[in-house]
Backbone bond lengths (Angstrom), bond angles and torsions (degrees), N, CA, C in turn:
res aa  C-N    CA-C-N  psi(-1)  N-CA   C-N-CA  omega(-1)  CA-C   N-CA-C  phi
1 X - - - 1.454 - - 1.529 109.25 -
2 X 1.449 133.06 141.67 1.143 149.06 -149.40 1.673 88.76 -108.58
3 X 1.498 108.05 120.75 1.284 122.61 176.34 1.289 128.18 -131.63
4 X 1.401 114.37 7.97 1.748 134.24 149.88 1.695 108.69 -96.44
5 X 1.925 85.74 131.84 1.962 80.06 163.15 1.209 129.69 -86.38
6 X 0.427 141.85 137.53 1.844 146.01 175.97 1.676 112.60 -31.57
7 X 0.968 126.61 139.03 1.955 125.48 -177.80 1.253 91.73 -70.34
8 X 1.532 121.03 159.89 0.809 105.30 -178.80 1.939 80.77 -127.46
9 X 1.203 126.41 170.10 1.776 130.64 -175.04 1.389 106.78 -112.92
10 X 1.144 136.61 119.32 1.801 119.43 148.55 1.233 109.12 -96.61
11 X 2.002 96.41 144.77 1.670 91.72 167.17 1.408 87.75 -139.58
12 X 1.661 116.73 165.00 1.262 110.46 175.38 1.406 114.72 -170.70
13 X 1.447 128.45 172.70 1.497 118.08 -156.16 0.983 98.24 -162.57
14 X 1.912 131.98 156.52 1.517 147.91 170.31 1.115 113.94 -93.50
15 X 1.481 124.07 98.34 1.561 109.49 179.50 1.647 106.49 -89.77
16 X 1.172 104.64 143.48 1.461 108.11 169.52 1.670 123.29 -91.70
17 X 1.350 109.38 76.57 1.189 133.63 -162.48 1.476 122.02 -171.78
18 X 1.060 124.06 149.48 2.145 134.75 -168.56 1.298 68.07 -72.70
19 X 1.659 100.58 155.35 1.577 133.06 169.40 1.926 104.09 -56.03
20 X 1.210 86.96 -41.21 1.839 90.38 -164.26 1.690 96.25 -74.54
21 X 1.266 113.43 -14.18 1.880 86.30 167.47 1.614 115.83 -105.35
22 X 1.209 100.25 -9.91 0.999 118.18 170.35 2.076 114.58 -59.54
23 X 1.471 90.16 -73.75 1.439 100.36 161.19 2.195 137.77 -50.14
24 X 1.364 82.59 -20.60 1.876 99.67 159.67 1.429 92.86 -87.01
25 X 1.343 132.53 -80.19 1.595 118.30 -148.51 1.572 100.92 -59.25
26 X 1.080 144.42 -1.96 1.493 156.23 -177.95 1.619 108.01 -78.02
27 X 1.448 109.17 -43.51 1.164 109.19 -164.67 1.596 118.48 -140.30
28 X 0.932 104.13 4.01 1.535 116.14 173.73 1.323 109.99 -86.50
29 X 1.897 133.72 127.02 1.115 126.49 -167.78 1.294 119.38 -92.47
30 X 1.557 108.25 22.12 1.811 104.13 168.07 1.246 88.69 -124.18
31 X 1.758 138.38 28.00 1.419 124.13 163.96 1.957 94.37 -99.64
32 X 1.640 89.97 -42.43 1.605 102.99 -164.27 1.645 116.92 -54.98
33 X 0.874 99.54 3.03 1.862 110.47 -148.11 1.839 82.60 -111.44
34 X 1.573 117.31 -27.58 1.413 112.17 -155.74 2.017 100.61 -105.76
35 X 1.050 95.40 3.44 1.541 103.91 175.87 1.974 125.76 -153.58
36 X 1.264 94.56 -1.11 1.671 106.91 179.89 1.168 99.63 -69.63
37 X 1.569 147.43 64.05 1.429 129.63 147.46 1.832 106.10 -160.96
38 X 1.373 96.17 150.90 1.650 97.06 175.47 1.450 155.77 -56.72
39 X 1.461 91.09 -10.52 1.303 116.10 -172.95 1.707 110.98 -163.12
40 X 1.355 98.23 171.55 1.530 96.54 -165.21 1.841 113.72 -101.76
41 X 1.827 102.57 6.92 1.120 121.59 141.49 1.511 125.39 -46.40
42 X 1.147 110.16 -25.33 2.091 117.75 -150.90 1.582 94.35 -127.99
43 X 1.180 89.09 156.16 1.759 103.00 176.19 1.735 123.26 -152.21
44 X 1.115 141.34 128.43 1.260 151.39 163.74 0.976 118.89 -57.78
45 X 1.720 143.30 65.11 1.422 140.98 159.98 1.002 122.67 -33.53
46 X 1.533 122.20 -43.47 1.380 113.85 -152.72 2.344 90.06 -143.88
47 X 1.393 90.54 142.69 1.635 91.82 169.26 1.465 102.95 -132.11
48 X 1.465 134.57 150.42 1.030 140.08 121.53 1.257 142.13 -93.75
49 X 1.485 142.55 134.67 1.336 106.96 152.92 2.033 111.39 -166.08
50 X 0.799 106.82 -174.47 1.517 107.49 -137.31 1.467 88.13 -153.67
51 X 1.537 107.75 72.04 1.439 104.79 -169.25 2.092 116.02 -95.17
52 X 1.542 98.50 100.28 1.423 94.67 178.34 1.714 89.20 -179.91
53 X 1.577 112.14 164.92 1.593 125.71 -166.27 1.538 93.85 -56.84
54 X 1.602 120.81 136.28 1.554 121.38 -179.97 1.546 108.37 91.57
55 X 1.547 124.13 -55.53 1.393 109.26 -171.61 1.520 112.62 -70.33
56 X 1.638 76.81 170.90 1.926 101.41 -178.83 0.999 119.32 -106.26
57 X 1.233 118.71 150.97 1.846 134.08 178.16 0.901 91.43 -124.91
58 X 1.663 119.63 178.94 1.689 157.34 -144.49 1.099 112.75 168.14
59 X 1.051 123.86 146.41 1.259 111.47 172.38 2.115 95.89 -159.82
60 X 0.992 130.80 100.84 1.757 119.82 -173.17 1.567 100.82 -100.64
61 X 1.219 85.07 131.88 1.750 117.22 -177.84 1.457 123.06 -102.10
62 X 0.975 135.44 127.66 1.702 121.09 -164.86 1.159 108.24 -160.85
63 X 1.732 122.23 141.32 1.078 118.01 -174.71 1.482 90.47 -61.75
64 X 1.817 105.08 169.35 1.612 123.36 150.63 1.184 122.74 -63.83
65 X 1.136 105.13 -39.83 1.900 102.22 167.92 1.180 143.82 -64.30
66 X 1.458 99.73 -16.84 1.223 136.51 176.16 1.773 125.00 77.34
67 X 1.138 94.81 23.43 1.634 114.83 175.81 1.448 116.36 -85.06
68 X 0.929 117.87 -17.55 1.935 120.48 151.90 1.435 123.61 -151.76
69 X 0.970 95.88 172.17 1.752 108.61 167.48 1.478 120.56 174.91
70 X 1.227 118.91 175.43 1.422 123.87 -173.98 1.474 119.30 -175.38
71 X 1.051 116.40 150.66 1.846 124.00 -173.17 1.465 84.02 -90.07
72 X 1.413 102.03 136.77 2.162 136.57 128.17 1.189 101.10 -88.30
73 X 1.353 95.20 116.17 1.625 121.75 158.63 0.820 94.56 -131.45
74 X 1.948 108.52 174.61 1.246 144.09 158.43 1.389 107.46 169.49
75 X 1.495 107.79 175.63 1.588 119.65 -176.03 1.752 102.43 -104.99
76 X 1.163 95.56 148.83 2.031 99.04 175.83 1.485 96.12 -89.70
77 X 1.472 88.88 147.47 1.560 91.59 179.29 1.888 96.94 -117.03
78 X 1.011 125.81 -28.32 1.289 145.57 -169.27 1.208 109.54 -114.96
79 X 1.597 150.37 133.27 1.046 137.90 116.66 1.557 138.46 -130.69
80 X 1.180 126.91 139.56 1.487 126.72 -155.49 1.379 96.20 -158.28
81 X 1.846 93.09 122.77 1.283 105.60 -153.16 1.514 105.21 -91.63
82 X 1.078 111.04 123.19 1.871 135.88 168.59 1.509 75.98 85.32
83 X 1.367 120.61 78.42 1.493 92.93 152.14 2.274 88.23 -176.62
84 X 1.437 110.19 -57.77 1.104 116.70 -171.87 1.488 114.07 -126.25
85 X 1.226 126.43 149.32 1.523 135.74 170.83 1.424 103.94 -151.78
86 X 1.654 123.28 126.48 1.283 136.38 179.67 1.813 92.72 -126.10
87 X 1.228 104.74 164.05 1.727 112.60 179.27 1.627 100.68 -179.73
88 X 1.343 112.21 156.70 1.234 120.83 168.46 1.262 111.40 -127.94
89 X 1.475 112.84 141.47 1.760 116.21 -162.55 1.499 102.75 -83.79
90 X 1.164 112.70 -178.14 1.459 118.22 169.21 1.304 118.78 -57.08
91 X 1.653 112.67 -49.63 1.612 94.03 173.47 1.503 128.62 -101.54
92 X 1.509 104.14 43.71 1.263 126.88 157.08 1.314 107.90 90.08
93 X 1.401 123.00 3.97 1.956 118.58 163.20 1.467 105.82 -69.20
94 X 1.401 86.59 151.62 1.580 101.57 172.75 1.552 120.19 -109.85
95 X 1.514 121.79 148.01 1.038 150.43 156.16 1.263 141.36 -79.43
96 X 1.400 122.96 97.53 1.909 99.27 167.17 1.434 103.99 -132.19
97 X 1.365 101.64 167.69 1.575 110.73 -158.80 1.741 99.04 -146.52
98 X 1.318 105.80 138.79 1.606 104.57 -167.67 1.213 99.71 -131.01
99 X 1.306 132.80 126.66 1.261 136.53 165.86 1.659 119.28 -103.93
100 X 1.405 104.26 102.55 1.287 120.56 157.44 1.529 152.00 -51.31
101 X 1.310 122.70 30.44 1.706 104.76 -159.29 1.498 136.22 -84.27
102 X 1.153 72.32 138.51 2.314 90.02 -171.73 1.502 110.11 -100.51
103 X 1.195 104.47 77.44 1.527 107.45 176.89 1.429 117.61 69.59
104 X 1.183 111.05 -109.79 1.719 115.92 171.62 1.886 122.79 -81.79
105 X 1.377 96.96 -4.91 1.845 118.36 -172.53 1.439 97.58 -122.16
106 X 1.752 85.01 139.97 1.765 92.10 167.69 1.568 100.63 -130.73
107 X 1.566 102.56 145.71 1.710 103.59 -179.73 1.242 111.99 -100.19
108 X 1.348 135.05 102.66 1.690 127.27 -173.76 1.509 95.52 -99.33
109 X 1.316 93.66 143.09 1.586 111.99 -172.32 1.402 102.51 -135.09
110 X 1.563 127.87 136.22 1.159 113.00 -168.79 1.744 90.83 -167.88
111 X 1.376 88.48 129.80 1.673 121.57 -157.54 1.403 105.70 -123.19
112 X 1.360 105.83 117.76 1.693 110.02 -167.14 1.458 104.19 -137.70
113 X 1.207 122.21 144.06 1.835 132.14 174.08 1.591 101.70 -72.54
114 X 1.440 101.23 127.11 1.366 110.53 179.68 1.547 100.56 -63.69
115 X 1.654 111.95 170.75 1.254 121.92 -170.87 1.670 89.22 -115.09
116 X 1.199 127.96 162.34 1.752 135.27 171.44 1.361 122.22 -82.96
117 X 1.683 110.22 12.59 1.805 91.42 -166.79 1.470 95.50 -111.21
118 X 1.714 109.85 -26.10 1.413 98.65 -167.84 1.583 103.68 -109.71
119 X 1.244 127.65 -171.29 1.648 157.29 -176.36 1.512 94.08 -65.97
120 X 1.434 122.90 121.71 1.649 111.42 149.15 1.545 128.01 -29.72
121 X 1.274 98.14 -62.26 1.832 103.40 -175.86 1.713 97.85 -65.51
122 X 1.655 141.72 -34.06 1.253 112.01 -168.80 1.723 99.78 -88.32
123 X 0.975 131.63 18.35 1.209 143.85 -167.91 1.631 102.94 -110.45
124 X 1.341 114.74 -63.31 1.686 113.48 147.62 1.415 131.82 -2.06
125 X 1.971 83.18 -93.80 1.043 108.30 175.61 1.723 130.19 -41.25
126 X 1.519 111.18 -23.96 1.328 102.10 -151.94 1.646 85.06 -116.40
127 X 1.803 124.70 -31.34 1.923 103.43 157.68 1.750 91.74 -49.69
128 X 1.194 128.41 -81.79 1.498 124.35 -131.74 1.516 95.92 -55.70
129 X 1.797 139.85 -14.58 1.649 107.55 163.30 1.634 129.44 -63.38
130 X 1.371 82.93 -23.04 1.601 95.96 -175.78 1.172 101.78 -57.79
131 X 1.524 125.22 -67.85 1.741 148.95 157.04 1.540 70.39 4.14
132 X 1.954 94.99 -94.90 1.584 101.86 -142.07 1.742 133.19 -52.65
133 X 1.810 88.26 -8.96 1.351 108.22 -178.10 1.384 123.81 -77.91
134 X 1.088 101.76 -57.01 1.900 113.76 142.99 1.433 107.48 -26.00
135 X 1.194 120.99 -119.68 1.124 122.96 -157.85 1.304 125.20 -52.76
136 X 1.955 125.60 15.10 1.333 133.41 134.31 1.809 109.61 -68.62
137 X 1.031 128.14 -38.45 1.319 123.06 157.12 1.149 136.55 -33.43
138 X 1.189 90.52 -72.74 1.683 102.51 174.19 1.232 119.44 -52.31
139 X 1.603 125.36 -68.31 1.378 122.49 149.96 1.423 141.33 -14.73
140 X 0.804 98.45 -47.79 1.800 122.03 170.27 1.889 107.33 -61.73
141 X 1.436 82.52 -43.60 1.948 86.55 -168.90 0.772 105.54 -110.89
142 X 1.331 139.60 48.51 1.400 153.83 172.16 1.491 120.14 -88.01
143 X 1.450 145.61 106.95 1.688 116.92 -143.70 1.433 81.07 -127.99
């Protein structure tokens, strides 16, 4: 029987943008596809998602070179629109994500169960590019 809890990570970021565009480029699968990866090595071909309590997302990530890749999935367990997103991944960590908005800024905060193979901090580090990758997106496509 398992008698440690799992770490859990925060990472989080200021977008300069209303929650509600904030909350489309979040979840819309021709926004997700244009900022879902860590580096500018990697790319998002393909998005799914099926945003409400029970549905599924996808999301496949792949190097450019084409020397790896792999699907994010999971099912939502939570959803509340411009405000909350909870989900559990395939191998059963959990996710939640809080959307904050302050007028013209939204604060997304997003708290995830570490996984066991890698380092806390490279585990950090590599949600919070996404964080930072996102909200270079958004910014950018802001009209």
């Amino acid at each position: 029987m398992e008698t440690g809890k799992k770490a859990s990570i925060t990472v989080e970021v200021e977008v300069h943008a209303p929650v509600q565009q904030v909350w489309k480029y979040w979840t819309e699968p021709q926004h997700i596809t244009q900022w879902s990866f860590a580096s500018d090595e990697w790319h998002a071909p393909n998005a799914e998602n099926d945003l409400q309590a029970g549905g599924k997302f996808l999301t496949r990530m792949e190097a450019k070179d084409g020397s790896f890749g792999f699907d994010f999935a999971g099912v939502y367990d939570e959803v509340r629109e411009y405000e909350f997103i909870a989900y559990t991944l395939g191998d059963g960590r959990k996710v939640a994500i809080t959307f904050t908005g302050q007028g013209d800024s939204t604060k997304v905060v997003e708290v995830f169960d570490a996984e066991d193979t890698n380092p806390i901090d490279m585990q950090q580090a590599g949600w919070q590019a996404f964080m930072d990758n996102f909200k270079s997106y958004v910014e950018r496509s802001e009209t």
